[in-house]
Phi, psi and omega in degrees: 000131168273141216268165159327295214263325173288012172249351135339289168300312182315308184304329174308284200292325133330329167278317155316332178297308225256341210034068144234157180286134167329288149004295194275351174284318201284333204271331208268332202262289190109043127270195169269164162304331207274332174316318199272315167291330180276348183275314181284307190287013157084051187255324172189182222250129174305171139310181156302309195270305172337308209271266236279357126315262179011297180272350176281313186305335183232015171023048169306139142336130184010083200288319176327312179289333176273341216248356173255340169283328174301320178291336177314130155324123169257186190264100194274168179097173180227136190284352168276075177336008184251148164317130172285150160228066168265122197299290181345277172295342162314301190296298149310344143289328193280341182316278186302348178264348165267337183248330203307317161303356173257310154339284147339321194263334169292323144348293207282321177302311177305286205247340184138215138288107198154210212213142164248149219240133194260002170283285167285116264160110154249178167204127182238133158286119135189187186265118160300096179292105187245144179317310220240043147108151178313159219208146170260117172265167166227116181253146187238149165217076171258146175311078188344172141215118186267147196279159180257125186280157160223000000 
């Protein structure tokens, strides 16, 4: 069976190929970029019709086989509990041990007791052009949930 992670790589090394951008992929899919990125790197799972925009636009090495891997559940998460130390992804772990608790408490304040649901669930990338150099927002949007008594 072809696996998960090898049409991971095909799609990877074809967008490499090809140079185009998440952006320009994301446009082909009709989807967002960050979305689009997390379905090639096997995070989450396409459509039919999804996978398969996907592979006319970046034409990988046997797209029928890549484009059945893409419909597949994927296993999300990384089953290794340690903090990456990639700066980038560092950086994304370090958010919540500095803030996750102030975070947390304007939430609880805002909305109640409860959870923002990373199922339902956007993520947007993007650049801020600023004087003393470009700026990243990163927007997370997700669907409250409040916990329930019974």
């Amino acid at each position: 069976m072809f696996t998960r992670e090898a049409a991971t790589e095909r799609l990877i090394e074809a967008k490499r190929y090809r140079g185009v951008t998440y952006d320009a992929i994301a446009e082909a899919v009709g989807r967002d970029e960050v979305w689009v990125a997390a379905a090639m790197l096997g995070e989450t799972s396409m459509s039919q019709e999804e996978a398969e925009h996907l592979v006319k636009f970046l034409e990988p090495d046997d797209p029928k086989a890549v484009a059945r891997a893409l419909q597949r559940p994927p296993k999300k998460g990384e089953e290794d509990p340690t903090i990456p130390s990639d700066p980038m992804l560092y950086r994304l772990y370090e958010i919540p041990q500095v803030y996750g608790e102030a975070i947390k408490a304007v939430v609880h304040e805002e909305f109640g007791d409860g959870i923002m649901s990373a199922i339902d669930f956007e993520c947007h990338v993007d650049r801020v052009e600023a004087d003393d150099g470009d700026r990243v927002r990163i927007t997370y949007e997700g669907k409250f949930l409040p916990y329930r008594k019974w």
